[in-house]
N, C-alpha and C positions, 0 to 999 in steps of 0.2 A: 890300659885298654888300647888295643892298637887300632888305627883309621880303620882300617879292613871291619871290625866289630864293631866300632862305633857306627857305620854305613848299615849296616846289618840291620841294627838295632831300630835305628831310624826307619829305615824302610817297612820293618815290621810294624812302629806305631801307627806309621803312616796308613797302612792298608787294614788295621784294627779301626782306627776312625773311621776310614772310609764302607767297610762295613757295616757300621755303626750309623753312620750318614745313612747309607742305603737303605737299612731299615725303617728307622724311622722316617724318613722318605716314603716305605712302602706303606708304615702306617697311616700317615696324613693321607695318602690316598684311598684309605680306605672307607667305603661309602653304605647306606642300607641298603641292601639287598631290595633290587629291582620287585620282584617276588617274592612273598615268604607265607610257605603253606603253615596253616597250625599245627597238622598232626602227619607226620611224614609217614603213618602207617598206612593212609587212604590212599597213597599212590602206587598203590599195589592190592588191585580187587581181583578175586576169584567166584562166579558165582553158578550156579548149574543154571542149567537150557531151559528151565521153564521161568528163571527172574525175569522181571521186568524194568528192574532198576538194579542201580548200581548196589554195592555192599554199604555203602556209605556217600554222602555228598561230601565232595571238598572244599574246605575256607581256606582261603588264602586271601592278599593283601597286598595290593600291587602301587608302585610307585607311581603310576600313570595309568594312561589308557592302556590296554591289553586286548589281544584277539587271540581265537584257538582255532585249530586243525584237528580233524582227526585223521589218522590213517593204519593202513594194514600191511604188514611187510609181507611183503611174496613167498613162499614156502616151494619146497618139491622143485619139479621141474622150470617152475619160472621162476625159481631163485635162481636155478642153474642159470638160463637164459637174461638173466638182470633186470630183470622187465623194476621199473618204477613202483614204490609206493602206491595205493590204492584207496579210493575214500570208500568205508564201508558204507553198506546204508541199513545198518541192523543195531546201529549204537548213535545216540546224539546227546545233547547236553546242555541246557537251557542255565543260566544264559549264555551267550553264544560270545559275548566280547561286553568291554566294558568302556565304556567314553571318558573316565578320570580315574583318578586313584582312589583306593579306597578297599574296603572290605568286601569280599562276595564269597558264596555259596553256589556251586553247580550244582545241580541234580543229571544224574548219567540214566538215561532212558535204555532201552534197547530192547527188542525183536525178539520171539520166541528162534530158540535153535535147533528146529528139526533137521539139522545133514548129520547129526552122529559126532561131529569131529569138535576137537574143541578147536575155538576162535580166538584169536587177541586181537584187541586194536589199542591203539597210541593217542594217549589224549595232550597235544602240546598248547601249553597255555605261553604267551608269547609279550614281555614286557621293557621294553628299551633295551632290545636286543639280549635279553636274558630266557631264558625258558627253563619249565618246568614240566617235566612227563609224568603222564598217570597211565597207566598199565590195566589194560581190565580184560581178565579171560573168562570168554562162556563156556562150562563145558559143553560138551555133546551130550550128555544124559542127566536126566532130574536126579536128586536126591537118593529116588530108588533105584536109578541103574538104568531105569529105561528112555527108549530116545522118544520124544514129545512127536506127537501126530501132527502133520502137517495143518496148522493151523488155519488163522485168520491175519489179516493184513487191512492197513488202514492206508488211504489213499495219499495220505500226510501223518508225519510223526514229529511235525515242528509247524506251529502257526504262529504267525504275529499279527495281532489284531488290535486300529485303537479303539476305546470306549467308544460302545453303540454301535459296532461292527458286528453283523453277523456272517457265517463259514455253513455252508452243508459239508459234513463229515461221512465218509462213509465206507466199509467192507469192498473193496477190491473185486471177492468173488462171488458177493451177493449172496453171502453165509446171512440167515437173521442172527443179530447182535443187540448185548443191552452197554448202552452208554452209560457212563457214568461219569461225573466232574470231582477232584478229590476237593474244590473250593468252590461252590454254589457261586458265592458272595463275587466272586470275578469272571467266573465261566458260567454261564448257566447252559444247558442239555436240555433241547427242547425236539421235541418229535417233528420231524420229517413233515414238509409242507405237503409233499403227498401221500403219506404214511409208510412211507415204504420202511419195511424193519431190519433194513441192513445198513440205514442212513439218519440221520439227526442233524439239526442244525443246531450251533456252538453259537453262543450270541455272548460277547464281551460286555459285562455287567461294570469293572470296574478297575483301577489300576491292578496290576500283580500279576500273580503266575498258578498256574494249574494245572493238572493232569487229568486227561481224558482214558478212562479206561473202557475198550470195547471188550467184552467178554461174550465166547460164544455160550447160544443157549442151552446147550447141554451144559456146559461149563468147563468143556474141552480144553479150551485156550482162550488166552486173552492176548492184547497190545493194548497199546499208549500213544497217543500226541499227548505232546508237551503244548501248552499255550501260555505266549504272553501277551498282556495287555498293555498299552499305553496309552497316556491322554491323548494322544495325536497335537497336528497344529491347534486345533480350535476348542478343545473341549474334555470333560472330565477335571474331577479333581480343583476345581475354584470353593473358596470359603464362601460366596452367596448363592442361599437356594432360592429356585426358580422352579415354580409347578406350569404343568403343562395339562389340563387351563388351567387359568385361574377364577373364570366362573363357572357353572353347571348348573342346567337346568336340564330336570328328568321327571318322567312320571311316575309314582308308584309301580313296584316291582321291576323296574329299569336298571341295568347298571352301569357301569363307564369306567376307566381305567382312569389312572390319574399319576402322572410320574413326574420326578422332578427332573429338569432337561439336561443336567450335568451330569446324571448319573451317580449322584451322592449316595450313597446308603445313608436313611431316614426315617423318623419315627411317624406315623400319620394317627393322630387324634382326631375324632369328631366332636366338637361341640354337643351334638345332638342326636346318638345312634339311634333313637327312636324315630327317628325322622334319616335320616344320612347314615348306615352303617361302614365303617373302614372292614374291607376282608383283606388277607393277601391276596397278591397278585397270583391267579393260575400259575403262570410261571416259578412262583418263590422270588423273584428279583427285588434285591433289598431297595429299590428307589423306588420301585411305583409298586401302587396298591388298585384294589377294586373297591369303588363305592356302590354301593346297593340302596337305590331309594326305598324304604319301609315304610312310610306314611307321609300325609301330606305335610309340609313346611318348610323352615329353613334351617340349615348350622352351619359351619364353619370348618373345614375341615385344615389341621394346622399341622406341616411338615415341618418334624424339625431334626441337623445335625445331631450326629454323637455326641458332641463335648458342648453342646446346646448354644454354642459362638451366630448359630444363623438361622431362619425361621424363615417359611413362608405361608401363606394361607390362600383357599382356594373357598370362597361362597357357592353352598350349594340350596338351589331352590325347587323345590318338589312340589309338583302338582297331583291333581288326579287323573289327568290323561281323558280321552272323549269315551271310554269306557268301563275305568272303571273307579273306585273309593264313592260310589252313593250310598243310598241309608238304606240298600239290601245287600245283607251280605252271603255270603259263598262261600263254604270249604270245597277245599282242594286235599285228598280226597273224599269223598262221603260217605262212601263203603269200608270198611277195612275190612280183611281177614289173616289173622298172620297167628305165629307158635306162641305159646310162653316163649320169653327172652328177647323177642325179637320188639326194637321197638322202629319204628318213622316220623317223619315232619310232615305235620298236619294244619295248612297255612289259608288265610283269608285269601281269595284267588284278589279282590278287588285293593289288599292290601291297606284295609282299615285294624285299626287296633283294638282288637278284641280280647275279652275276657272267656278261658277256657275251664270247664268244670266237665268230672266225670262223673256217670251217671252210679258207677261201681268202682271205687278206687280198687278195691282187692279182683278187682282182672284189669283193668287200664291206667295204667299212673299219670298222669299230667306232670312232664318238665317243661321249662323254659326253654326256647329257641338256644342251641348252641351259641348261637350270637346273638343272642338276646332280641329277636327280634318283636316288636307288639304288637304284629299279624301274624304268627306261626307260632306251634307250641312243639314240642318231642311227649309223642304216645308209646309206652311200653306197657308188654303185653305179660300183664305178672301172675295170673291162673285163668284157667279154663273158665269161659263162657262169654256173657255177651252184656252188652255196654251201648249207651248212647251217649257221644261226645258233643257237648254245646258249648257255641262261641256266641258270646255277646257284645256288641259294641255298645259303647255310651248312651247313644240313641236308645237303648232297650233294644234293638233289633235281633233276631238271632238265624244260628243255622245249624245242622246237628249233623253229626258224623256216625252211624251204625257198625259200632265194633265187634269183631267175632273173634274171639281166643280159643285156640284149639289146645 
């Protein structure tokens, strides 16, 4: 072998290692992926002009905290011109950024599209310098071709609220609208403090997230805010419940609202409904309830947790007020007249617990108070003719109700 190829051959090992070096170099450095979505087909949605949400939500899994953008690239004559990226305002995405690593779910909101044309926007989710695009086009026409009528518009389409915050929401063009919450349990939709029916107030019930959908009443169009909710500094979401009161005094046929202060969702028992009945709350909101005094006395009205870890109780004591539970009593009403099928509540007005008997069961049936109450019964009206309804209290005292079935 002569020097000349011995050199040769050397040099060749030399830079076979050195390759070899490098690689494996390039593997040590290699790290998990900043971002990593589960289903790489979500990053490319297509939907027509009357959606209101995206095709799909996207998971992904990020190494740290992460923030997102959306935007609109220029088209036509202002691509020509270079004009900058653009933030839509007909597409958003809850949640909007995230404070650690961890797994998440966006929900993609977006705006009816009445101009005909189709839209894209760019949704960049952004993680130690790594990014991930999501693609979402609307066409210009529904399903069947046609382009959506200039709709309805909602004054916000992203709220952040903490527990026990309330928002008035409302129609831009003062279209009447009906609200809707897709999660009670966190959002609750409550009518308009002056009734107006193009507006509602959105009152944060409890941690999470929700969608508001206004729908016009024809049923034209719809839109969406997106709402989240958080504890805030001071409140929501603690393991001990706490009722707000914790005593009550009421008089017969009186009621009182009774909520726990953290805004727990809770279970409310009475000791004693004959005396303290628990209703829902008007509202639906799973932390407080309505007590309704039924007769004179006392119970105990006992909140408790889901996973039953916390409890608290609230003493209720009922009077008879300067007017009325004396030893005469009073239905409320004392005429009827109403069809076969149709039945109503037929209640002691002074709210003593009476015993109900009809005078014809085959035309007026006597039920029990939907919530059992033992001043009120449920009268239905089950064949033609006519009936005398008698309430008796304990005392012997009585009062009678004259029914007519038509």
């Amino acid at each position: 072998m002569t020097k000349k190829s011995f050199k040769l051959r050397n040099m060749a090992a030399i830079a076979i290692c050195f390759a070899g070096i490098t690689i494996l170099s390039g593997c040590d450095k290699e790290k998990t992926p900043a971002i990593s979505v589960s289903d790489n087909n979500n990053l490319t949605q297509e939907v027509y002009a009357d959606n209101l949400q995206g095709k799909s939500g996207v998971n992904f899994t990020t190494a740290g905290a992460w923030t997102s953008s959306i935007s609109t690239a220029p088209s036509g004559k202002s691509a020509q011109m270079k004009e900058t990226k653009s933030t839509p305002d007909w597409i958003s995405i809850s949640p909007d950024a995230g404070k650690e690593a961890g797994s998440y779910t966006i929900a993609i909101t977006l705006k009816t599209n009445t101009t005909g044309a189709d839209r894209t926007a760019t949704i960049t989710i952004s993680c130690n310098g790594s990014d991930v695009a999501i693609t979402v086009t609307q066409k210009g026409v529904k399903e069947d071709g046609t382009v959506p009528e200039a709709g309805i518009g909602l004054e916000t389409n992203n709220v952040s609220l903490t527990v026990g915050d309330s928002l008035i929401l409302k129609e831009i063009s003062g279209k009447p609208v009906t609200f809707m919450s897709s999660n009670s349990g966190v959002v609750a939709v409550r009518p308009h403090p002056d009734g107006y029916p193009h507006a509602c107030e959105i009152y944060a019930v409890s941690v999470g997230n929700a969608v508001i959908t206004a729908t016009a009443t024809d049923g034209s169009s719809a839109t969406t805010c997106t709402v989240t909710v958080t504890k805030g500094s001071g409140g929501g979401g603690t393991t001990t419940v706490q009722l707000d009161p914790d005593v009550m005094s009421l008089t017969v046929g009186e009621s009182e609202i009774l909520k726990e202060i953290g805004s727990q969702t809770v279970t409310f028992i009475s000791s004693n409904p004959g005396v303290a009945a628990v209703r829902p709350h008007p509202d639906g909101y799973p932390h407080a309830c309505e007590i309704y005094a039924a007769s004179v006395g006392n119970a105990v009205i006992t909140a408790t947790v889901a996973d039953g870890s916390s409890m608290a109780t609230c003493t209720v004591t009922v009077t008879k007020g300067n007017g009325g539970g004396g030893t005469t009593i009073q239905l409320d009403p004392d005429v009827v007249s109403f069809a076969v099928g149709e039945s109503l509540i037929l209640k002691e007005i002074g709210g003593q617990p009476v015993t109900f008997t009809s005078g014809n069961s085959g035309v007026v049936a006597i039920l029990p108070h939907p919530d059992g109450y033992p001043h009120a019964c449920k009268i239905s009206a089950v064949g033609v003719g006519n009936t005398v309804i008698t309430a008796t209290a304990d005392d012997g005292s009585t009062a009678t109700c004259t029914v007519t079935v038509k």
